[in-house]
Short mmCIF file of the C-alpha atoms (twelve columns), coordinates in Angstrom:
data_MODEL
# 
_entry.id   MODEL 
# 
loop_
_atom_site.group_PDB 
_atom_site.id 
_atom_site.type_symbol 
_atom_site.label_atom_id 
_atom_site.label_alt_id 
_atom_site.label_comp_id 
_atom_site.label_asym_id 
_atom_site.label_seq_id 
_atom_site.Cartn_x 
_atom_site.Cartn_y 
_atom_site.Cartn_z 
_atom_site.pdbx_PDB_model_num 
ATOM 1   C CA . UNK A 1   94.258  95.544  123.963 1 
ATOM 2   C CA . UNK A 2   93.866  97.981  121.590 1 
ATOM 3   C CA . UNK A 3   93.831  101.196 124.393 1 
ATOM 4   C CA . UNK A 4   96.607  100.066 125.659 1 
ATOM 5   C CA . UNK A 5   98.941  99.226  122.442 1 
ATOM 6   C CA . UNK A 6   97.353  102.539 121.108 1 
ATOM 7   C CA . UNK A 7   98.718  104.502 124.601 1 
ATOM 8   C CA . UNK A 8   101.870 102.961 123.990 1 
ATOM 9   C CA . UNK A 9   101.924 104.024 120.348 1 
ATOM 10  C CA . UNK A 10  101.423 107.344 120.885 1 
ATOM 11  C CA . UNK A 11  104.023 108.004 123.865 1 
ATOM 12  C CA . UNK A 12  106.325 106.706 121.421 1 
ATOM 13  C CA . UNK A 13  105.569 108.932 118.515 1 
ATOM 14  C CA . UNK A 14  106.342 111.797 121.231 1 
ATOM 15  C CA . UNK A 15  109.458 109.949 122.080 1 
ATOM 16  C CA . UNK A 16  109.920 109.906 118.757 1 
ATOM 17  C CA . UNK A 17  109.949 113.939 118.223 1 
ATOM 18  C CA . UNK A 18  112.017 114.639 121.248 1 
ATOM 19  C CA . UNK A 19  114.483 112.328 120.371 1 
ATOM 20  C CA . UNK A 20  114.760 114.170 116.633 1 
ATOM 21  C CA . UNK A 21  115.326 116.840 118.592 1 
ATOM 22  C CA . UNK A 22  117.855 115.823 120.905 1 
ATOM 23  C CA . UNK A 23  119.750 113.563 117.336 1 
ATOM 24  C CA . UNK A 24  119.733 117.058 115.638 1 
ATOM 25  C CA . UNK A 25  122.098 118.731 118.615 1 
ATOM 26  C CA . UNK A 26  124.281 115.651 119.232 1 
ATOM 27  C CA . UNK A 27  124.446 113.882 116.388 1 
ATOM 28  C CA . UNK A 28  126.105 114.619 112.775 1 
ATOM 29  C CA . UNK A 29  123.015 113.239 110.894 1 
ATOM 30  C CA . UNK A 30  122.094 115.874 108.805 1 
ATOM 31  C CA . UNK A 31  118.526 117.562 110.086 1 
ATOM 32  C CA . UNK A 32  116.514 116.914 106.873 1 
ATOM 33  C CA . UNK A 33  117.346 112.974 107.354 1 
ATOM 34  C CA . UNK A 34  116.666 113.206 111.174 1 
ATOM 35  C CA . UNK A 35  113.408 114.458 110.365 1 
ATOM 36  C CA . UNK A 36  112.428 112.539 107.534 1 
ATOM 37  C CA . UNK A 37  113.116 109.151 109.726 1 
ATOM 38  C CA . UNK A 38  111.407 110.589 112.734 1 
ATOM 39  C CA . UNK A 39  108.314 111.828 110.737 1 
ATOM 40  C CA . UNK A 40  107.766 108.467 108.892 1 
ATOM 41  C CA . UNK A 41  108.547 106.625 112.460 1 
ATOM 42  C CA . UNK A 42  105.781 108.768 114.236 1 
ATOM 43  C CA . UNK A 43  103.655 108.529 111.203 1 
ATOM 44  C CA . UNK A 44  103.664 104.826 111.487 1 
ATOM 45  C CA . UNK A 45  102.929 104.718 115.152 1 
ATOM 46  C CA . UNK A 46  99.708  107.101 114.195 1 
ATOM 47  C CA . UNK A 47  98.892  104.268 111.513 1 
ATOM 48  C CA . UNK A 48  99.405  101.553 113.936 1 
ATOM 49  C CA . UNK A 49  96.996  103.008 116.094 1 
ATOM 50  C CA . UNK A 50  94.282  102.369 113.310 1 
ATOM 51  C CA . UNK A 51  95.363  99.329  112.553 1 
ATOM 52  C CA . UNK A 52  95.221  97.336  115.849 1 
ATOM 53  C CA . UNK A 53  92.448  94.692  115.745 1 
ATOM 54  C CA . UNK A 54  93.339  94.090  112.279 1 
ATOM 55  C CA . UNK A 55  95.509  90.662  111.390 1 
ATOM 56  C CA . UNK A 56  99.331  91.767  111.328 1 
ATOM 57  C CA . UNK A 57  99.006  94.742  113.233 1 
ATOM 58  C CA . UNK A 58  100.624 93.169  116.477 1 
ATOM 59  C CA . UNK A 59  104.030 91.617  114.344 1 
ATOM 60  C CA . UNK A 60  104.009 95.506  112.619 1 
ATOM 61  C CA . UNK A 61  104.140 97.201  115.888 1 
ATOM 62  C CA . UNK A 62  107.314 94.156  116.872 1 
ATOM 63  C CA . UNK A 63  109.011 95.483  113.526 1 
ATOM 64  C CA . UNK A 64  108.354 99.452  114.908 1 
ATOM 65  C CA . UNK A 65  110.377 98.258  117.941 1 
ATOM 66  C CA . UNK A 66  112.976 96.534  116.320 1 
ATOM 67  C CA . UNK A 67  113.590 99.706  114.312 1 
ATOM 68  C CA . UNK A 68  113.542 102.354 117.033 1 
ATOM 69  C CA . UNK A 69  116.101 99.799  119.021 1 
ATOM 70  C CA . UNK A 70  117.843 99.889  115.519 1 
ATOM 71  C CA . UNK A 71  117.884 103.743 115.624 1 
ATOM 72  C CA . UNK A 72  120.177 104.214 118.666 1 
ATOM 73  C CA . UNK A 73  123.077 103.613 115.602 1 
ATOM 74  C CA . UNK A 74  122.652 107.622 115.331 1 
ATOM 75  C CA . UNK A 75  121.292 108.411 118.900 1 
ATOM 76  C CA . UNK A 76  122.705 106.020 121.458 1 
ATOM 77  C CA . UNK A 77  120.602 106.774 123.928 1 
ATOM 78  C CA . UNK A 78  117.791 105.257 121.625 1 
ATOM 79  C CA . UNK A 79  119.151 101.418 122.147 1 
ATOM 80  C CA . UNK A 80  117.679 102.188 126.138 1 
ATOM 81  C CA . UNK A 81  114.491 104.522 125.099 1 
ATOM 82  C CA . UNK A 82  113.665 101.373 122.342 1 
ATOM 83  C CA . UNK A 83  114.238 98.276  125.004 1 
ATOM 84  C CA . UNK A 84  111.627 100.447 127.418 1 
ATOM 85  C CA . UNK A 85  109.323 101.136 124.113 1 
ATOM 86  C CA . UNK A 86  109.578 97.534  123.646 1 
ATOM 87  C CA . UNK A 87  108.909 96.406  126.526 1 
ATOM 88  C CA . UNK A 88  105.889 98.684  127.325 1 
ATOM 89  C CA . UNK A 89  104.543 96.951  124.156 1 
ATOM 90  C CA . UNK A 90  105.211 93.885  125.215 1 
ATOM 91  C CA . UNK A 91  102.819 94.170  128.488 1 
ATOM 92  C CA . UNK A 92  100.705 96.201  126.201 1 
ATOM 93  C CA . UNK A 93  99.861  93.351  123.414 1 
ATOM 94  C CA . UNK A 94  100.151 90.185  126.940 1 
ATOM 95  C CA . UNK A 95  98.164  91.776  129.168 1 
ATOM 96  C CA . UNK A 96  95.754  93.714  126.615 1 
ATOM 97  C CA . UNK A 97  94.569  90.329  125.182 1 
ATOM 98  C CA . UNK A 98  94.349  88.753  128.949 1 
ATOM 99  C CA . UNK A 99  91.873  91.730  129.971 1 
ATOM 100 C CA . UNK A 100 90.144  90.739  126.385 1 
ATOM 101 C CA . UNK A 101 89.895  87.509  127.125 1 
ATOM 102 C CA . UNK A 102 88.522  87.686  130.540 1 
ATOM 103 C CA . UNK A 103 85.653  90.506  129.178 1 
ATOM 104 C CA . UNK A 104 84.808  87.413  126.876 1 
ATOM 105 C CA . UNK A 105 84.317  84.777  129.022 1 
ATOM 106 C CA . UNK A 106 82.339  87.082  131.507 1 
ATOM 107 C CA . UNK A 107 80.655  88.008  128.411 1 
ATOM 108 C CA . UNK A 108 79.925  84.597  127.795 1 
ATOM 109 C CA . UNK A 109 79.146  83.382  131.181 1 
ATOM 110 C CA . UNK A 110 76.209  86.477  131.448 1 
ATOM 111 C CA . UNK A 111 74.508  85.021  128.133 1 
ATOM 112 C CA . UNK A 112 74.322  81.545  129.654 1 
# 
């Protein structure tokens, strides 16, 4: 689970700095704000990364989706980049702990 929520982490912190990017041309944000929000969002995926295994870190990441969904308020096109991020972390955190469990019960099955 955790290489494939940390994948998804880390394609959005590049989202992330693309989209400050694109905010800063089409939106009337002021750039020191786009950045700051886009630096502590990336920061936080870069956190999350260390985090997963740890109790929490799976309803943290939920909350980092909620908010880049939440960010399309200044960059529209956000509200469809966030429902993919989502997604992708969705079948990220379902199938990551599937492909855990099934190493465990092999795992289980060769020490019997």
């Amino acid at each position: 689970m955790r290489t494939l929520c940390s994948s998804t982490l880390i394609g959005e912190a590049l989202l992330i700095m693309f989209a400050g990017l694109v905010a800063m041309r089409l939106s009337d944000v002021p750039a020191g704000t786009i950045w700051a929000v886009s630096g502590v969002a990336m920061l936080l995926c870069v956190l999350l990364c260390g985090m997963l295994g740890r109790p929490g870190a799976v309803a943290v990441g939920w909350a980092l989706q909620i908010g880049l969904i939440a960010s399309g308020l200044v960059l529209p096109t956000m509200y469809g980049l966030g429902a993919v991020f989502a997604a992708l972390w969705w079948c990220s955190v379902h199938y990551g702990r599937r492909i855990d469990e099934i190493k465990a019960a092999r795992a289980a099955a060769a020490a019997a």
